[in-house]
C-alpha positions in Angstrom: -7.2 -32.6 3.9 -7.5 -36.2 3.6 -10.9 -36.8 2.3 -9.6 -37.2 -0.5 -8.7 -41.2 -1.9 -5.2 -41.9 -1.1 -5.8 -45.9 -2.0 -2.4 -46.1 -3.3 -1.9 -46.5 1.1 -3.2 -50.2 0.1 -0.8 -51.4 -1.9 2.2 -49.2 1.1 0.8 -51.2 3.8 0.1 -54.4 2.3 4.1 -54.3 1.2 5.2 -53.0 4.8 2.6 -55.4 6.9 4.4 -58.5 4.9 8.3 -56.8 5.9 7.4 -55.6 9.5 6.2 -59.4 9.8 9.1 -60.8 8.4 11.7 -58.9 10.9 8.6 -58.8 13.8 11.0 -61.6 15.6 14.3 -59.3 15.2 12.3 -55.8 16.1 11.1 -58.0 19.4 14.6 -59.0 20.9 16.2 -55.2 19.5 13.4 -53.4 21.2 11.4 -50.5 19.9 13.9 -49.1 17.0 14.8 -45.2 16.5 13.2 -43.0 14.7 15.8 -42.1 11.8 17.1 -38.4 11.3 14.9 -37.7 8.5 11.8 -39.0 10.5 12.4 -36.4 13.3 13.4 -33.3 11.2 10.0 -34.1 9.1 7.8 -34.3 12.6 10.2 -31.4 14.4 9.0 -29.2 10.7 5.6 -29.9 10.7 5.2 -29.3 14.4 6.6 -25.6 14.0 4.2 -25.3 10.9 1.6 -26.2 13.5 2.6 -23.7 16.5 3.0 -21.2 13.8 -0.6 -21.4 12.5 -2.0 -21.7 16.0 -0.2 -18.4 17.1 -0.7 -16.3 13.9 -4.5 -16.8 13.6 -5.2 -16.4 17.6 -3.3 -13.2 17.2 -5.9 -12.2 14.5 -8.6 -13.7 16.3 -7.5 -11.3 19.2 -6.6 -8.5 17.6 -10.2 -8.2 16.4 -11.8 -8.8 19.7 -10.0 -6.1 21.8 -10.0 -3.4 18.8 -12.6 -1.1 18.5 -11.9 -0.1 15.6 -11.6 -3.4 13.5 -14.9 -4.1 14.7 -16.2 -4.0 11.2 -18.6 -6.8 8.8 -15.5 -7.1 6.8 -13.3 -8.1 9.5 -15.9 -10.1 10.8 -15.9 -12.6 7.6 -11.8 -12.5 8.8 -12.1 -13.9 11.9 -14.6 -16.5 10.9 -12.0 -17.6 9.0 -9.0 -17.5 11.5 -11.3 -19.3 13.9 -11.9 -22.0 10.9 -7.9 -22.0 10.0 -7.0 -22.3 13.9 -9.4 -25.7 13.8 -7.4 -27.2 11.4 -4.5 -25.9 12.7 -5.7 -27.4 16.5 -7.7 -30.7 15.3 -6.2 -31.4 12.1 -2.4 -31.3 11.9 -1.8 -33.0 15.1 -3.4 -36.0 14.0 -1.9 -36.0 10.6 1.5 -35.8 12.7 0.9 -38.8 14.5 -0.7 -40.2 11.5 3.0 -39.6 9.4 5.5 -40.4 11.9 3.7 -43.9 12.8 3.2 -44.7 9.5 -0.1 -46.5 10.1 -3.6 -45.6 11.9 -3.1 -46.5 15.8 -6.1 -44.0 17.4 -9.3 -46.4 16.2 -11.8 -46.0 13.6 -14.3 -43.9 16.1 -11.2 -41.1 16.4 -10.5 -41.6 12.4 -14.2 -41.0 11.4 -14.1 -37.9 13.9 -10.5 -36.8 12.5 -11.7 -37.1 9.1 -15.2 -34.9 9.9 -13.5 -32.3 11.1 -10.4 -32.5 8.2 -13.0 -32.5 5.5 -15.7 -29.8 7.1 -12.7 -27.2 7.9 -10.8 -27.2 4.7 -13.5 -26.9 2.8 -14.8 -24.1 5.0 -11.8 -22.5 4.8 -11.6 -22.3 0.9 -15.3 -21.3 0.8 -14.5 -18.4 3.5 -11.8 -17.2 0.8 -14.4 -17.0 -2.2 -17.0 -15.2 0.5 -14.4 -12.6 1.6 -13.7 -12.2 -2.4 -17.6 -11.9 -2.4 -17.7 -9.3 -0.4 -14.9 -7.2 -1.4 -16.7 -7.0 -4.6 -19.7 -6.0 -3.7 -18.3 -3.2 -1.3 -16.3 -1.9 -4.6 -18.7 -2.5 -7.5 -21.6 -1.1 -5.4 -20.5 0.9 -2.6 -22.9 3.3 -1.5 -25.8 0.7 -1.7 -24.0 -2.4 0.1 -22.7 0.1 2.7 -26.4 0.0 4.4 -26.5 -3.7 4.0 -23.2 -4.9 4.9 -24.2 -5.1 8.9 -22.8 -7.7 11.6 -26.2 -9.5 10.6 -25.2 -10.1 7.4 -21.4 -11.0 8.0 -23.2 -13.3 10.1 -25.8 -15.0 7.4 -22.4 -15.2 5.1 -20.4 -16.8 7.9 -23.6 -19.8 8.4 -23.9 -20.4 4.7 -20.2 -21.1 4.5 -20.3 -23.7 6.9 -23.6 -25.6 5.8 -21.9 -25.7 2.2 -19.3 -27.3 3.6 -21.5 -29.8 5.6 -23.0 -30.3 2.4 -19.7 -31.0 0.8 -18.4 -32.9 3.0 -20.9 -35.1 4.2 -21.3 -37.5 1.4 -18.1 -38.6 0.8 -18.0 -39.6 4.9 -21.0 -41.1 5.2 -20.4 -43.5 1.8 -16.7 -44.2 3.4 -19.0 -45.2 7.3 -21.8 -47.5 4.8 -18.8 -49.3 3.1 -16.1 -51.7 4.0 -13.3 -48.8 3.9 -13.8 -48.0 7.8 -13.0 -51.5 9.0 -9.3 -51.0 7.5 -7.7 -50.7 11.0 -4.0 -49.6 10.1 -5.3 -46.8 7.7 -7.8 -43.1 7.9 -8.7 -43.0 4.5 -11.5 -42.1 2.3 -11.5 -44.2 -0.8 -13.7 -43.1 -3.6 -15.2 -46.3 -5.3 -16.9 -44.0 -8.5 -15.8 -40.8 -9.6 -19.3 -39.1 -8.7 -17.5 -38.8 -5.4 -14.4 -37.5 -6.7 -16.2 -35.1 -8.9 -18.8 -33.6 -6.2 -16.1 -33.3 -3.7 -13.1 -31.9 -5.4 -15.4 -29.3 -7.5 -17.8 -28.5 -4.9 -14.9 -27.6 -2.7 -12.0 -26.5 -5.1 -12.7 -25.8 -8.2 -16.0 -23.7 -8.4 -14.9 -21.3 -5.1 -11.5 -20.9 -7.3 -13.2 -20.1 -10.7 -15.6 -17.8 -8.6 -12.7 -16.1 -7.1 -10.9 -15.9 -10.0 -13.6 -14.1 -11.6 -14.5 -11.4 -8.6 -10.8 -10.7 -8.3 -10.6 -10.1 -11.8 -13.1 -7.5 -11.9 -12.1 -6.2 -8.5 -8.8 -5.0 -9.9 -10.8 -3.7 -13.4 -13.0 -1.6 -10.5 -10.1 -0.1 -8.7 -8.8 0.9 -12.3 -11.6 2.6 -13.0 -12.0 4.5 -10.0 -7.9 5.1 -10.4 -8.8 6.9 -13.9 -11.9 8.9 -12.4 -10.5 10.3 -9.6 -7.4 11.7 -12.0 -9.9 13.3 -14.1 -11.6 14.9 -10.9 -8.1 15.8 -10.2 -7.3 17.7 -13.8 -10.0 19.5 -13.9 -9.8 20.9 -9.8 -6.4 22.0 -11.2 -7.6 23.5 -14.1 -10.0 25.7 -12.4 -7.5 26.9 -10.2 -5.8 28.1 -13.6 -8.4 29.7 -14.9 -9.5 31.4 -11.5 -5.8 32.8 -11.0 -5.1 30.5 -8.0 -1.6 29.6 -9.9 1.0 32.8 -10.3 1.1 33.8 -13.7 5.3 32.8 -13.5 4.2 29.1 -13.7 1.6 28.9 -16.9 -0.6 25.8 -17.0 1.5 24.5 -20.4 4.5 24.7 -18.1 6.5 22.7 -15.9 6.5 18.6 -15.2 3.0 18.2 -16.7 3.9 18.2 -20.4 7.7 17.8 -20.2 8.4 21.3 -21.3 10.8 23.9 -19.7 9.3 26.2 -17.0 9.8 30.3 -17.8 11.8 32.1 -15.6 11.1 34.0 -13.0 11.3 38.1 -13.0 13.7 39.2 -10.7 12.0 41.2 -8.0 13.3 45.0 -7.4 14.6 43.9 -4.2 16.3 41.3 -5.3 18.0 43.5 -7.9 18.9 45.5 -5.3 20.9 42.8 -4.0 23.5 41.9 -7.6 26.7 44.0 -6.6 27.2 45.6 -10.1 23.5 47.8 -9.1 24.3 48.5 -5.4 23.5 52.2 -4.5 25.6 54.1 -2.6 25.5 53.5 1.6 24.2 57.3 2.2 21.5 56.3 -0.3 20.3 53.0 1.2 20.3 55.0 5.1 17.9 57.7 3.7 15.6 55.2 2.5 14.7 52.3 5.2 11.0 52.0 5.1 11.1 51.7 1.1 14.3 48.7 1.5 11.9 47.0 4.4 8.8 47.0 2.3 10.6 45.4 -0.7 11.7 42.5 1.6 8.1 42.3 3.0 6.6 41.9 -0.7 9.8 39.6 -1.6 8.7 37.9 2.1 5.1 37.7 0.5 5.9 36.8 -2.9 8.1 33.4 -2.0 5.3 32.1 0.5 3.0 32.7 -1.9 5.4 30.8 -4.8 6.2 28.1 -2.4 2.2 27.4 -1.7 1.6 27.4 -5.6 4.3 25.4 -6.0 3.1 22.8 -3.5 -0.3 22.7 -5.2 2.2 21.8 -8.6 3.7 19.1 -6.9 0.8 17.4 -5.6 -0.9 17.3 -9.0 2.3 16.1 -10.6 2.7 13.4 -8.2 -0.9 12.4 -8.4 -0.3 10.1 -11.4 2.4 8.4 -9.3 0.6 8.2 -6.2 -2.5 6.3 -8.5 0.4 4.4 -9.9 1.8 3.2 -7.2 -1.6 2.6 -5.5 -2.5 0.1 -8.6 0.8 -1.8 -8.6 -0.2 -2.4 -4.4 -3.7 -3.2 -5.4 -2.4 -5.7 -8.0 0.1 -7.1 -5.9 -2.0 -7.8 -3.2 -4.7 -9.3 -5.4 -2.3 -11.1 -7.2 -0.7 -12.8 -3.4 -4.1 -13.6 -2.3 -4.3 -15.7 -5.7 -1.1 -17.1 -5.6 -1.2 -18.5 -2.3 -4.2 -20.2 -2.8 -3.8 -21.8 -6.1 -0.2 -22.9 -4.7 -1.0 -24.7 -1.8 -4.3 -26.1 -2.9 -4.2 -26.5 -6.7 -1.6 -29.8 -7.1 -3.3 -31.7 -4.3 -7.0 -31.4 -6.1 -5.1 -32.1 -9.1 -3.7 -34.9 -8.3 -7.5 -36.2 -6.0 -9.1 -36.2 -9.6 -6.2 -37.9 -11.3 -5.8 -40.7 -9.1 -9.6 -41.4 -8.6 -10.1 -41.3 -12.4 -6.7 -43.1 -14.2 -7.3 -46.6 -12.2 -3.0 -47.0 -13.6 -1.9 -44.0 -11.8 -1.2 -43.5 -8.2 1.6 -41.1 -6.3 3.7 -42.2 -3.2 2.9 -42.0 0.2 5.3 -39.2 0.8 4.1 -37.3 -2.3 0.9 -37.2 -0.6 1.6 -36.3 2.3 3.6 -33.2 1.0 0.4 -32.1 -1.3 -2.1 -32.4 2.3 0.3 -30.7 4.1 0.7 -27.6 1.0 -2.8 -27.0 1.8 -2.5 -27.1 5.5 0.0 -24.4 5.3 -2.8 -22.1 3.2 -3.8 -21.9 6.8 -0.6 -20.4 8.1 -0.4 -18.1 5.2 -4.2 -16.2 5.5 -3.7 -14.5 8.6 -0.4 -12.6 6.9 -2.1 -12.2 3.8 -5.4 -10.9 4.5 -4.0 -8.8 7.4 -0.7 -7.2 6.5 -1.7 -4.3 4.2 -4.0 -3.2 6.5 -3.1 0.0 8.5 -5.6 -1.0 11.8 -4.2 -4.8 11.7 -0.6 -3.8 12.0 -1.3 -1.0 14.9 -3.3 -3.7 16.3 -0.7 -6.0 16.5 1.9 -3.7 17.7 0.0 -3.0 20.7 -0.7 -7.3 21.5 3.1 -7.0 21.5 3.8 -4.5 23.4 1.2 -5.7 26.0 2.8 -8.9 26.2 6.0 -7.9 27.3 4.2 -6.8 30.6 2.5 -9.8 31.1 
C-alpha cells in the first residue's frame, strides 16, 4: 500500500544516484550486472505470493458464481471482497515487483499516479470490506429474525457501493495533494510524501484504525451473542429432558439424579426372568424347558423389547450428556475463528500503519528501504489470507471447491 510517505527513499536514492554515478563508467564497459542471489529469491517469493493470491480469490470468486447455493447477501459482501483483493493482487503487486527489484521508478509518472490510485483505493477497500462483513455478521446474530427480511442482494449491493466511495474518499486526498505538489516530478521514485500530519492522520485513521476499532468492537459482541445463544439453547435442552422424566419417556432403571449428569453411580439393572433363566446354577431340567416353548420364546421377545427400548433411552442420555460438549466445542470454533479473522488482520496491517504515523510525525525517525518494503508487502499478503479465512469453516465453500477440482481434472 504505498500511499503511505516512505521519504526516507530520499535520502536511499540521493546516496545510490551519487555511487551508481561514480562506477556509471565501470557498469558501461562490464555491461548490465547480475542480479545477486538474494535479489532473485526475494522477486521469485513475492511472485509466488502473487500467483497464489490471484488463484485463491478467482477460485472464490468462482465458486460463488456457479453455486446455487452460495448465492446468498452474505456471500455476496465475500466476493466483493475477492474481486477487491484479486485487484491488488493483479494491479498492485506486479508493479511493486518491478518497483523492488529495479530499485528506482522506470514506468513514468502517468503509470505511478495510476499505480498509486489503484494501491491506495483497493487496500483501503479491502480493510473497509472486512469491517462491512463484521457488520453484517452482527447484525444477522444480534437481530436475526428482523435483518433476515432486509438482508436482500439489494442491500449487499448498497453495502458493497458505500465501501468503495469511502475509500475514494480516503484515498483521494492524499493523491491529489501528492499531483498539486512538487512530489510527482521525482522521476526515479512512486511515492506519496505527507508534508503535515493532517494527511497522515486522515489517511491512516480513516483507513486503519477506525475499521479496526469498529471491528474490534462487533467481533467482540459477536462472540458475547453466540455465548448467549450457547447458554439458551442448553436451558431449552434441560428442560425437553426433564419433561421426558416426568412424562415417563426415560425407564425407571435410569433415574434423572443418575448417570453422567451429576457424576453419581447409575443403579443397576434387574435381571430379567429370562435372563435368569440363563445363570447355570438356576437352569431347569431339559424335559422342563421342551414342555414349555411358547412361555421361553415370549421371555426373549420382552427381553427383545426391553433392550431396544433401553438402547433408545439410552441414546436420548447420551445426546443430552454430550450436549454440553457439543456447545463447548462449538464456542472454542466460534472463538477460534473470530479470533483468526482478528489475528490476520492486525498482523499484516497493524506495523505498517504503525510505522506511516511514526515516520510522518517524528521528523528524526525513518526505517530502511527494505523494512518498508517488508511492512507493504505484510499487508499485501492480508489479500492472500481472506479467501482461506473467510471461506474454510464453511460447509458449502469447501463442497464447492471440491467440485472446481474435480472439474478441472477433465478440462
Amino acid at each position: 500500500m504505498s500511499y503511505a510517505p516512505l521519504s526516507f527513499r530520499m535520502d536511499f536514492f540521493n546516496f545510490t544516484e551519487g555511487v551508481f554515478a561514480a562506477n556509471g563508467s565501470g557498469n558501461d564497459t562490464l555491461g548490465t550486472p547480475k542480479l545477486p542471489p538474494r535479489k532473485i529469491l526475494l522477486t521469485v517469493t513475492l511472485f509466488i505470493v502473487a500467483v497464489l493470491t490471484t488463484f485463491l480469490n478467482c477460485l472464490v470468486i468462482t465458486a460463488i458464481a456457479v453455486t446455487r447455493k452460495l448465492h446468498h447477501p452474505a456471500n455476496y459482501l465475500i466476493c466483493s471482497l475477492a474481486v477487491t483483493d484479486l485487484l491488488v493482487a493483479v494491479l498492485v503487486m506486479p508493479f511493486s515487483i518491478v518497483y523492488i527489484q529495479k530499485e528506482t521508478w522506470v514506468m513514468g509518472q502517468v503509470m505511478c499516479t495510476i499505480w498509486l490510485s489503484v494501491d491506495v483505493t483497493c487496500c483501503t477497500c479491502s480493510i473497509l470490506h472486512l469491517a462491512a462483513i463484521a457488520i453484517d455478521r452482527y447484525r444477522a446474530i444480534t437481530d436475526a429474525v428482523e435483518y433476515s427480511r432486509k438482508r436482500t442482494g439489494a442491500m449487499a449491493g448498497q453495502m458493497v457501493a458505500v465501501v468503495w466511495l469511502l475509500s475514494i474518499l480516503i484515498s483521494l486526498p492524499p493523491l491529489l495533494w501528492r499531483h498539486f505538489t512538487e512530489d510527482s516530478e521525482q522521476e526515479d521514485q512512486c511515492i506519496i510524501i505527507h508534508h503535515h500530519i493532517a494527511f497522515t492522520l486522515y489517511s491512516t485513521f480513516g483507513a486503519f484504525y477506525i475499521p479496526l476499532l469498529l471491528i474490534l468492537i462487533l467481533y467482540y459482541k459477536i462472540y458475547r451473542a453466540a455465548q448467549t445463544l450457547y447458554m439458551r439453547r442448553e436451558a431449552s435442552r434441560a428442560s425437553r429432558h426433564s419433561c421426558m422424566t416426568n412424562g415417563s419417556m426415560i425407564p425407571s432403571t435410569y433415574p434423572a439424579g443418575d448417570g453422567d449428569l451429576d457424576g453419581g453411580p447409575r443403579s443397576p439393572e434387574p435381571l430379567s426372568p429370562a435372563e435368569k433363566s440363563s445363570d447355570p446354577s438356576t437352569e431347569e431340567p431339559p424335559r422342563e424347558r421342551m414342555r414349555a416353548p411358547k412361555k421361553s420364546l415370549q421371555g426373549k421377545s420382552r427381553l427383545f423389547e426391553s433392550r431396544r427400548f433401553e438402547s433408545r433411552s439410552e441414546s436420548r442420555r447420551s445426546q443430552f450428556n454430550q450436549g454440553p460438549r457439543i456447545s463447548g466445542s462449538r464456542e472454542r470454533k466460534a472463538a477460534y475463528t473470530l479470533g483468526l479473522i482478528i489475528g490476520a488482520f492486525i498482523i499484516c496491517w497493524l506495523p505498517f500503519f504503525v510505522k506511516e504515523v511514526i515516520v510522518n510525525t517524528c521528523n528524526s525517525c525513518y526505517t530502511s528501504v527494505e523494512m518498508a518494503d517488508f511492512l507493504t508487502w505484510l499487508g499485501y499478503i492480508n489479500s492472500l489470507i481472506n479467501p482461506l479465512i473467510y471461506t474454510i469453516f464453511n460447509e458449502d465453500f469447501k463442497k464447492a471447491f471440491q467440485r472446481l477440482v474435480r472439474c478441472s481434472h477433465y478440462l
